[in-house]
N, C-alpha and C positions, 0 to 999 in steps of 0.2 A: 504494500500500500504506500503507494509515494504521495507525500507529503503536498508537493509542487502539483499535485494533480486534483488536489480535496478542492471542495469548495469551504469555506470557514465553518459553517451549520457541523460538515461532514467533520471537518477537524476537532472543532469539539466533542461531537459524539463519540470522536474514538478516546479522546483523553477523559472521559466520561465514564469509560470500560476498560481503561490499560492507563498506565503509567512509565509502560519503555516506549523507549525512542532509539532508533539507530541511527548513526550518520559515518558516515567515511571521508576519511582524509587522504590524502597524497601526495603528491608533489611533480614537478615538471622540472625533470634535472638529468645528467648524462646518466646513462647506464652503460658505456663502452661504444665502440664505434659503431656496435652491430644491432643495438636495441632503441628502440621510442624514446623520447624524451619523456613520454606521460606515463609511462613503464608503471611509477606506483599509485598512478591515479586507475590508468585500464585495468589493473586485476583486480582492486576492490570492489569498480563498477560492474564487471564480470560479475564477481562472485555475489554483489547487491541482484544483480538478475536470478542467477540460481536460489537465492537465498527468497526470494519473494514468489517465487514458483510454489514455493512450500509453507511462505510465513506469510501470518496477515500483520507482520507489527509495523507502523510506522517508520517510513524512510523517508528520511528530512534529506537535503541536494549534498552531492558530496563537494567536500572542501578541494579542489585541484590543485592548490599550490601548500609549500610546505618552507621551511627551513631548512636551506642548502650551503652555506657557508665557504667546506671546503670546495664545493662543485662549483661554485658558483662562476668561476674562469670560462667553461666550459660553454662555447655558443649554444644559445638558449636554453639554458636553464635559467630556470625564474626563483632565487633566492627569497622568501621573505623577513625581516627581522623579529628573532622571538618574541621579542615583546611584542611586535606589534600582528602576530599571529596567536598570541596567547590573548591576547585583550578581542580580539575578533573573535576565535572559536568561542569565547568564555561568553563574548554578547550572543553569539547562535545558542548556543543550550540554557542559558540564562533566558532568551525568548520561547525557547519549549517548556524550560522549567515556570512561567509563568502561566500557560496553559495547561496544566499537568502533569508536563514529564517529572518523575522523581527516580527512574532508571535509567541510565543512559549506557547504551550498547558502542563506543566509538571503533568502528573497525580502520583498522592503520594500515598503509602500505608502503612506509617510511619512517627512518631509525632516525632520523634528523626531528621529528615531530615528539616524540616519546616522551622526553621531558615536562615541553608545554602539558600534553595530553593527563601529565601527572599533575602539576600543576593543576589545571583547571578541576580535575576528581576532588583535591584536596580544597579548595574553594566550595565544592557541588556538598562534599559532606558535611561542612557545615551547614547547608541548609536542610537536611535532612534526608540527601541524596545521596545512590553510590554511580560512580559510574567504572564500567568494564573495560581493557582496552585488550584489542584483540587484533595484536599484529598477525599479519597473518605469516608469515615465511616463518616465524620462528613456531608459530602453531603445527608448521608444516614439517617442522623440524621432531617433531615430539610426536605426530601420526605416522611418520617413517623416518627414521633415522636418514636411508637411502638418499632423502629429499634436502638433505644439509648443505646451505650454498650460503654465498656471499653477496657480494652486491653487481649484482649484471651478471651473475654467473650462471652456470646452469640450471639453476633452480628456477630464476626469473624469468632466465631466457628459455625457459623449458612452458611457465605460464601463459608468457605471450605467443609462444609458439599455437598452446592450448585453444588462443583466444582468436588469434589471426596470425598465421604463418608468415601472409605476407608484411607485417609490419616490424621482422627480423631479417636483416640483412647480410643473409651467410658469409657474403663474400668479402666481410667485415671481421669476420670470428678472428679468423689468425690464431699464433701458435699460443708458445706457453707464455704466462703471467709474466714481466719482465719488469723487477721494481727498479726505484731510483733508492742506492744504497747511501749513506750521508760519510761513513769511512768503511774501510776495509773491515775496521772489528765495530760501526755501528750498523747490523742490518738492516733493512727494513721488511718489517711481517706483517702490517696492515695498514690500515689509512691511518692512522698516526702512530701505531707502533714500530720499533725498534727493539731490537734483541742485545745485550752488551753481556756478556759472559753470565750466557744463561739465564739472565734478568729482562725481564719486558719490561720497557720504558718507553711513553707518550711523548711523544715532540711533536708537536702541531702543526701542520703545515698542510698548504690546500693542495688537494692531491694530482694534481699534474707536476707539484714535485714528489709527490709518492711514484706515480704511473703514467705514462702516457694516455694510455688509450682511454683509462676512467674504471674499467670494471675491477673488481678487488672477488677472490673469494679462491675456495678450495677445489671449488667445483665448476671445470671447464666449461665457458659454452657452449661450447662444438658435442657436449655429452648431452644436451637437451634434446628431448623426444615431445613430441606433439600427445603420442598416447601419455608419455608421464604428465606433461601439461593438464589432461584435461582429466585424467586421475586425481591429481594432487587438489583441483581445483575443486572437483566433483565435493571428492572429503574433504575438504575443510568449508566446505560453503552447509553441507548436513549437520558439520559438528557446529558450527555456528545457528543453525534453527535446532539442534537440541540443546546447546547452551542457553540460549533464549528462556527458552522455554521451562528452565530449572531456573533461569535468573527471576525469573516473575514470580517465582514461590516466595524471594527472599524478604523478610518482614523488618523494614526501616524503624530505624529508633528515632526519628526525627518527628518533624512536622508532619501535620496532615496531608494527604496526596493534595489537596485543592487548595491550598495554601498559597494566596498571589494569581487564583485563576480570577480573571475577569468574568462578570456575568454578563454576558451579553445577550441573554436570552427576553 
């Protein structure tokens, strides 16, 4: 049930009978040479389709842009600053939590967002609210070990595969991971780590001095399969309408669910 599609009478009615809400965030930033810019906005969308096939809960418009920082170098990616994406999602659930919502479902498809999204929960419980945050790749990580990747890597580029093949660009994959090392004995092992005699240590830096091409992870993209894509998609878009659906049992110690709704009847 998308939100963008009620009419107001209709909107009411359902926050009348439920109190979750789902909304999805994203972002538009490199995933590698070979993948979408909108990479973590299409698989949440994706999975909001599947996920509505089966659920009648509330889906408020998904958020497209996200916190990009180290990416941000990288032609079109659209960075925005936390704060001023923590002050916006918090005014979007803050206008559901005035009509009702007191569950909020935020499905992620970006590590860059993760903070804000804490942030905002911990804001929502003091009004008597909880909210869920349900990234999804690392959900994906925990229904199949198999499905463990990084950023642009197979696992991504195994979703988009899922969603539309032709929006990866194979002839972009190329070989093995090839980082930018800082000395001989500092390696480097992720977007901003470093390895110094068997100690990991964070040095910051945006990552086209980690990598050229943008993707970071363990698992190649040239290993993404369209059948895994639409596998991995498949579960976690179910496990997400069974979560729901146990999340609605859970009894708030807060305020009343109508607490701040307007009467407009």
């Amino acid at each position: 049930m998308r939100l963008s599609n009620l009419t107001w009478p209709k909107a009411q009615a359902y926050f009348e009978r439920s109190d979750l809400a789902l909304i999805a965030i994203g972002s538009i930033e490199c995933h590698g040479r070979h993948m979408p810019l909108g990479t973590d906005t299409i698989i949440p969308d994706r999975l909001l389709e599947m996920i509505e096939e089966k659920s009648d809960v509330l889906i408020a418009p998904t958020v497209p842009y996200g916190s990009c920082q180290s990416l941000s170098p990288y032609p079109g990616t659209i960075d925005i600053d936390g704060e001023i994406l923590y002050q916006f999602f918090k005014q979007v659930l803050e206008s559901l939590y005035r009509h009702g919502a007191r569950k909020f479902v935020v499905l992620n498809g970006h590590g860059g967002n993760v903070k804000m999204i804490e942030r905002v929960g911990m804001d929502l419980e003091k009004k008597g609210c909880m909210l869920a945050m349900l990234n999804w790749w690392l959900m994906a990580w925990d229904m199949d070990p198999a499905w463990k990747g990084g950023h642009g890597g197979g696992e991504e580029t195994a979703a988009i595969l899922g969603i539309d093949p032709s929006l990866v660009d194979r002839s972009e994959i190329g070989g093995e991971l090839k980082f930018h090392h800082l000395t001989e004995n500092l390696r480097t092992t992720g977007f901003r780590s470093v390895k110094y005699k068997g100690v990991s240590v964070d040095i910051i830096r945006s990552t086209p001095r980690v990598t050229d091409s943008g993707w970071i992870g363990p698992d190649h993209p040239g290993t993404a399969t369209e059948e895994w894509g639409r596998k991995m998609l498949r579960t976690c878009a179910d496990y997400i309408v069974d979560f729901m659906e146990e999340f609605k049992k859970v009894k708030l110690d807060g305020g009343e669910r109508n607490d701040g709704q307007e009467n407009n009847a």
